[in-house]
N, C-alpha and C positions, 0 to 999 in steps of 0.2 A: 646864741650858739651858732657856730659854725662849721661845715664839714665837706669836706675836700674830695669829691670822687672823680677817680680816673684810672676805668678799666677797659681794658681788652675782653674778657667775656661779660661781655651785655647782659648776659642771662639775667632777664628781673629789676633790671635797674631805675628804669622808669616809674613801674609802683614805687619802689623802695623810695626815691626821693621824691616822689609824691607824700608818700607818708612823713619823709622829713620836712617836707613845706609843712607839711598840717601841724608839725608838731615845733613850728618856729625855728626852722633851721635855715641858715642864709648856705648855698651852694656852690662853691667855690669848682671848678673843673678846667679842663685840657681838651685837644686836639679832637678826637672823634667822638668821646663822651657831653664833651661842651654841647656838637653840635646836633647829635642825638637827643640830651636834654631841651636845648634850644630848640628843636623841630618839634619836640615834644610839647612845645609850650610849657615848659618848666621855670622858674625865675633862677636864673644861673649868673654867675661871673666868672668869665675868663680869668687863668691865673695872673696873664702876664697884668690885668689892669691889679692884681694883691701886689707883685714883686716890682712894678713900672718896668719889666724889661719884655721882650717878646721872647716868643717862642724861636729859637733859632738852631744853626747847624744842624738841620734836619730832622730837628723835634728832638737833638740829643742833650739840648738842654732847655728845660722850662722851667723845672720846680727844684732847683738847687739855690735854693734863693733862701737868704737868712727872715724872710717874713714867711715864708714858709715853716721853714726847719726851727724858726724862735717860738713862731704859734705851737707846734707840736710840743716841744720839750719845755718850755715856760714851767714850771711850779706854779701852780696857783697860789699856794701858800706861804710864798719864798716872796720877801717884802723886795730882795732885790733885785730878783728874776723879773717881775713886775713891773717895777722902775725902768727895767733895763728897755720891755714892750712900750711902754708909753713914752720914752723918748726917742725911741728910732721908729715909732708908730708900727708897732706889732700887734696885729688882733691874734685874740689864741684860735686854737683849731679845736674840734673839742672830738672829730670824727674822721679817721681815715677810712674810707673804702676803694681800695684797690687792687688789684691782680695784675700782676706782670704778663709784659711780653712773651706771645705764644712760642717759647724757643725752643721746648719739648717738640712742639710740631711741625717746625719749623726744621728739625733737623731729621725728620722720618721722612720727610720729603725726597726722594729718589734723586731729583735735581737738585735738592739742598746746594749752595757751595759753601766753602768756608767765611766768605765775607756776607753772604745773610746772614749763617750763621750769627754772625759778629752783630750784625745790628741788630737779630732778635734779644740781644743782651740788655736786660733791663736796669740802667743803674736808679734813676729816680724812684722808680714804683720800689724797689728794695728799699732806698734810704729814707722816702717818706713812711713805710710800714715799719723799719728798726724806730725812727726818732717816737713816730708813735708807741709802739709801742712799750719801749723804754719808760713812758709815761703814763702807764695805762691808767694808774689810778682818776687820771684826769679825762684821758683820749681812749675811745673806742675805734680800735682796728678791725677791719673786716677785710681778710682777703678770700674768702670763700661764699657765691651766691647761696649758699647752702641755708647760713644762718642768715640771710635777710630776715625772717620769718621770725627767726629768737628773737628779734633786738627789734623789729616791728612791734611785737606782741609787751615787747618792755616798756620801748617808748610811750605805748598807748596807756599801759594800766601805770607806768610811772612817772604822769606830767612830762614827759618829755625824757626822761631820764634812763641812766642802764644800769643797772647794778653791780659793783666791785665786782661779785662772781664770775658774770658773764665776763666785763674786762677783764679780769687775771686767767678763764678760759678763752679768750679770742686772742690775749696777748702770747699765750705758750704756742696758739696753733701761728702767728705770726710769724714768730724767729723760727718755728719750725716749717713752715711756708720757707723765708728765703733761705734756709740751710741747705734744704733740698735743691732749691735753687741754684745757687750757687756749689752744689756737688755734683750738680747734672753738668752745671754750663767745666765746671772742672774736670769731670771725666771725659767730655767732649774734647776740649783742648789739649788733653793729654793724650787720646787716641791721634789727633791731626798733628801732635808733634810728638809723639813717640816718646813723650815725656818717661824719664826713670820712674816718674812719682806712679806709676801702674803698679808697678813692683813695691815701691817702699812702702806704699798707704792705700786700703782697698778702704773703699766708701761704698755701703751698700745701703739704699733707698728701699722700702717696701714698704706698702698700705696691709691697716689689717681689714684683710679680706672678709674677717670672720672671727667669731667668738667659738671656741668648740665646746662644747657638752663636760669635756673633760679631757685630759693627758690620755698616756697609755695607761691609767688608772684611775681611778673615779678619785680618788682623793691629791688628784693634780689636777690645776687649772692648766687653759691651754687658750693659744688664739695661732690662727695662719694668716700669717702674713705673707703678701704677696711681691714680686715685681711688677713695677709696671710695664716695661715691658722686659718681653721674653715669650717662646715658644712651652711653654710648660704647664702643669695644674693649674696657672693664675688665670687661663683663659677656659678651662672648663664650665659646662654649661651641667647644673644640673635640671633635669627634666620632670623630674619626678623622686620621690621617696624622703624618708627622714633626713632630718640634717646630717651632715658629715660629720664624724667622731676624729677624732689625732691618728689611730689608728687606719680607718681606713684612707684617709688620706698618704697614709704612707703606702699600706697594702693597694693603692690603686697605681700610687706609682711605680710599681715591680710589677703588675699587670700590665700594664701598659710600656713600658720599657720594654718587657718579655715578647710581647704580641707585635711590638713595631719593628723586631729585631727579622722579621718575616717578609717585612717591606710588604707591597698590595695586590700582587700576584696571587701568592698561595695562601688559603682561609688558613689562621693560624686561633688559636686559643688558648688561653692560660688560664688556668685556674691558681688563683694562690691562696695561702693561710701562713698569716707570719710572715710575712716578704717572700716567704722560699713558693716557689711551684710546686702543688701538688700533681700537675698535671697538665701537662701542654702535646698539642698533638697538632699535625695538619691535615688537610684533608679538601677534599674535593669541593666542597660546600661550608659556609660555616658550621651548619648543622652536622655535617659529618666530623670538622675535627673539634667541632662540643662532645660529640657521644664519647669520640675515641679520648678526649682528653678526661671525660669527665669516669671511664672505666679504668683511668689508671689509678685513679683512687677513690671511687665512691665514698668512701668513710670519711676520710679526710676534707673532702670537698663542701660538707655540709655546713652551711654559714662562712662560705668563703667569697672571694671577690675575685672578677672573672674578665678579664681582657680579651677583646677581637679587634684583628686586626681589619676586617670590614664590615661593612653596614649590616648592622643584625636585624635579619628578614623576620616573617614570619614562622618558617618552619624551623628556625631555631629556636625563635621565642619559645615557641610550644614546649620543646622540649625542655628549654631553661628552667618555664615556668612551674616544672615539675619539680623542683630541689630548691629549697631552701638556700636563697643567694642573697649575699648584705647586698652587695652594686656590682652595675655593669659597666664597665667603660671602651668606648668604642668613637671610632670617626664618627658615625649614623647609625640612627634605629628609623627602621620603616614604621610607615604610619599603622602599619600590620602587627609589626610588632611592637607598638607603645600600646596599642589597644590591648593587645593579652597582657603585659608584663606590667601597665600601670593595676591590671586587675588585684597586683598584691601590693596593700598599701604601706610596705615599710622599703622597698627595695630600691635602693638608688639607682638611679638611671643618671648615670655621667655620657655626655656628649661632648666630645673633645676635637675642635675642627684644625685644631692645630697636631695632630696624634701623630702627620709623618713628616715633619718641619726639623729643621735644624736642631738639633741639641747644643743647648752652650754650657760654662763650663757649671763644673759642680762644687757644692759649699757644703762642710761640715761643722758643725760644732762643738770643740770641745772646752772645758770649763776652761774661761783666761784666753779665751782665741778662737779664731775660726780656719780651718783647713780650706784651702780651694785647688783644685786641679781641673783639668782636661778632660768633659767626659768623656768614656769610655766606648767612644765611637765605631771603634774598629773590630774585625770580629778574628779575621786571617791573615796571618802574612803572605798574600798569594806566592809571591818569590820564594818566601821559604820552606812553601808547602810541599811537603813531598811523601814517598812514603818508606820508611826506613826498614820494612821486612822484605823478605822473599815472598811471601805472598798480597797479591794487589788488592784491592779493595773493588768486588764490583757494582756499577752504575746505583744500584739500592741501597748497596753497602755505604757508599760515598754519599746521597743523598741522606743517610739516616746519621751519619757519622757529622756533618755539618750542621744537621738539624739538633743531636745530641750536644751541639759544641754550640753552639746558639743558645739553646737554654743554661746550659753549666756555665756559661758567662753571670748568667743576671743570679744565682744564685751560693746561698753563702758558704765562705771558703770553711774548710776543707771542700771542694764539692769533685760530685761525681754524680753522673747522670747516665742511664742506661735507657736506650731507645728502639723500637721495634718497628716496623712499618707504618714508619711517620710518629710513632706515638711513645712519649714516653711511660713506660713502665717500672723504672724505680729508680729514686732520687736519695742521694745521701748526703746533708746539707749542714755545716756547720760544727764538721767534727774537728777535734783535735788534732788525730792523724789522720792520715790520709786513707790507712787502709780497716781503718774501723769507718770511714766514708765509704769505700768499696760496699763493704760489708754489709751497711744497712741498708748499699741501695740494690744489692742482691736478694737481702731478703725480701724485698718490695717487689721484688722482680720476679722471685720465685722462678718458676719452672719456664716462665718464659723468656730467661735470661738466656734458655737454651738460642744462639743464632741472633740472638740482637750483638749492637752494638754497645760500647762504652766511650764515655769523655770524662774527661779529668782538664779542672782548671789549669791547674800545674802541673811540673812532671810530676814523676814517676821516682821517689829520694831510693828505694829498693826495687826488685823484685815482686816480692812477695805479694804485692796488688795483684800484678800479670797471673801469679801462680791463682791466686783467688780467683781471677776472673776465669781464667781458662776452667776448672773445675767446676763451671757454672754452667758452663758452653759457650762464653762471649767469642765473637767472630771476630770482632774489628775493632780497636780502640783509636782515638783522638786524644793529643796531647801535644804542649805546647815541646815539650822536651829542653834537652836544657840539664840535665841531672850528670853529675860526674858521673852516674849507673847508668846512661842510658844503656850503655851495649849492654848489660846485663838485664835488662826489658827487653831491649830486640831481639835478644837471644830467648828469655822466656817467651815470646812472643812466636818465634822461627821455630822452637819445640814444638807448639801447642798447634801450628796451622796458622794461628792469628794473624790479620794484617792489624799494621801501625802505623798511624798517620803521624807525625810534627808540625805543626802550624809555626812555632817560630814565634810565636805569641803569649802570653801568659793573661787571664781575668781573674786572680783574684780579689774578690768581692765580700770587706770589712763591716 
């Protein structure tokens, strides 16, 4: 029996074909593998004395050699595939292990240039893992040091041997090894040449990170799958608490989207249920805009998930640890506050050191396809910000009215959001119309709608919101504008006292 390694991550290699000498394997190897075996004191043979040619053109060709590629794909059982090895002296292969060139890492490199790039391109390690593969019935491919360990544990309890099983699962993760591979080294070359193929065909790679408990309903299975890379949930650190459900992984990411829209400045806090905000406030400390956010709706806040946009201390812990919360997610938690808040053993603690990083774009799916656009990075149009009443907006006013249009971004359209001294007071989130949105996030607001502000996703298609709000006592509203009615808003607005802001922008949020 014979078996052919030549890898780039070393990890484990040495036992491994240790275990293969003991189990009568002759070891056939390449360029740095060779000579690590060989210092190893391993009994190895260089490829070039299998093929009689050497290694040349700068190691870009070694193992493209038909005693290579005949040993792999041979038919054991094939009288004439057989004939065909013993007359041009082909021995079979019976064992691939190898991993490709580091060109993942090779290209995060800051100094990367296009021509490493180029040479991290692995063609042999690809073509000896497909012929393998191809064969598996006969050939065991291994391109992951992961399963050293399976196909150790087989070898030993099976004379030497690995079971169909394991081959027809090493062989699926193989072609899916170089698929990825070659959509990485593809996506790469289409970013450095502006290829149309961005636009025509989206290739999307992700590892499943995870098994979940269940869907948005116990009788759906579910798994998250990750990118590798990217600034988002796949770099999340949980710290503590029960696993992650479908759910709150979605509800952490509308926490955390809500609380990073605050940038690291001003404590910001989100409390959500359902993707929407129950309750987001800012405030001096985190601790103060937890309380303020968490007064905008006590009721609703109970088993929710709760974004901060900085390192949650101790004396918010304390007061966290007061209300029943599924998770928290934040840049950092003080060692202050892991110690109270690990005290309750269900409650997720996400640490996300990626929380004020680049956002890239966003992916939806819907059955038969997948949606992608641009996230929704932007919050105003500063140029087109203006304010279209006779009456101004002052310095409170303007900070509450920003703050109101900050959250009405991240939550669902119809939306409208009503805000008081930093704090929002009532949310109306995923209506029909717009002014049955008004509506409910007045009644949330009640009586301290008297002198807050209002934001609205979108315009304003009539009037009759303005007439709502004014009969509440709202001071100021935010709106992207935009409605063939506006002057019939600015005018109910110019009635009532109200100022009105246009941002020149629109969020709504599907």
């Amino acid at each position: 029996m014979r078996a052919l390694i030549s890898v780039s991550d070393k990890t484990g290699i040495v036992e491994f074909a240790k275990t293969l000498i003991e189990q009568g394997y002759d070891i056939i190897s390449t360029g740095g593998t060779y000579k690590l075996l060989e210092k190893s004191n391993i009994p190895v043979t260089a490829i070039d004395q299998v093929t009689g040619f050497p290694e040349m053109m700068n190691g870009r060709v070694k193992t493209l050699h038909p005693k290579v590629h005949g040993g792999l794909l041979a038919l054991r059982d094939n009288n004439e595939h057989m004939r065909a090895c013993q007359e041009h002296d082909i021995t079979p292969i019976d064992m691939v292990v190898v991993n490709l060139y580091p060109f993942e890492a090779t290209i995060q490199k800051e100094d990367c240039t296009l021509e490493n790039a180029i040479e991290n391109i692995d063609i042999g390690g690809p073509s000896m893992i497909r012929s393998g593969a191809k064969n598996h019935q006969s050939v065991t491919v291994i391109v992951n040091p992961s399963h050293y360990a399976l196909v150790d544990n087989e070898l030993k309890e099976n004379n030497g041997q690995v079971s169909n099983k394991t081959k027809q699962l090493l062989a699926v993760e193989a072609y899916n090894h170089t698929a990825q591979y070659d959509r990485m080294i593809s996506h790469y070359l289409a970013e450095q040449y502006n290829s149309e193929l961005n636009q025509k065909e989206l290739h999307l790679s992700l590892n499943n990170g995870s098994t979940l408990r269940y869907g948005e309903n116990p009788h759906q299975s579910a798994n998250f799958y990750t990118f590798k890379k990217s600034n988002g949930l796949n770099n999340l650190k949980q710290l503590h608490g029960k696993e992650l459900s479908y759910n709150n992984i979605v509800d952490l990411e509308a926490a955390w989207l809500i609380a990073r829209e605050f940038g690291q400045t001003e404590a910001a806090v989100s409390i959500i249920k359902h993707t929407n905000p129950c309750g987001t406030a800012v405030g001096k400390s985190v601790k103060d805009a937890y309380l303020k956010a968490l007064e905008s709706d006590p009721v609703s806040a109970f088993g929710s998930i709760i974004g901060i946009n900085q390192e949650v201390d101790k004396n918010a812990a304390e007061e966290i640890s007061k209300l029943f919360v599924e998770a928290i997610i934040a840049p950092k938690f003080s060692k202050e506050a892991l110690n109270i808040l690990t005290q309750k053993a269900s409650i997720r603690l996400i640490e996300l050191d990626t929380f004020f990083k680049q956002l890239e774009p966003s992916y939806k799916h819907v059955q038969g396809g997948v949606l992608k656009q641009d996230t929704n990075v932007d919050l105003i149009n500063e140029e087109e910000l203006q304010t279209v009443t006779e009456t101004n907006a002052t310095p409170d006013q303007l900070h509450d009215l920003k703050t109101a249009f900050k959250i009405c971004k991240h939550v669902k359209s119809n939306a409208i959001v009503i805000v008081k001294n930093g704090q929002s007071i009532g949310v109306g989130a995923g209506q029909m119309s717009r002014v049955e949105a008004v509506e409910i996030a007045l009644k949330k607001a009640g009586d301290l709608a008297n002198g807050a502000v209002l934001a609205s996703d979108a315009f304003f298609p009539f009037k009759d919101s303005i007439e709502l709000a004014a009969s509440a006592g709202i001071s100021a509203v935010i709106q992207p504008g935009g409605s063939k009615r506006d002057d019939e808003s600015i005018e109910a607005c110019n009635e009532h006292n109200i100022c009105m802001l246009t941002t020149g922008i629109r969020h709504f949020k599907h």
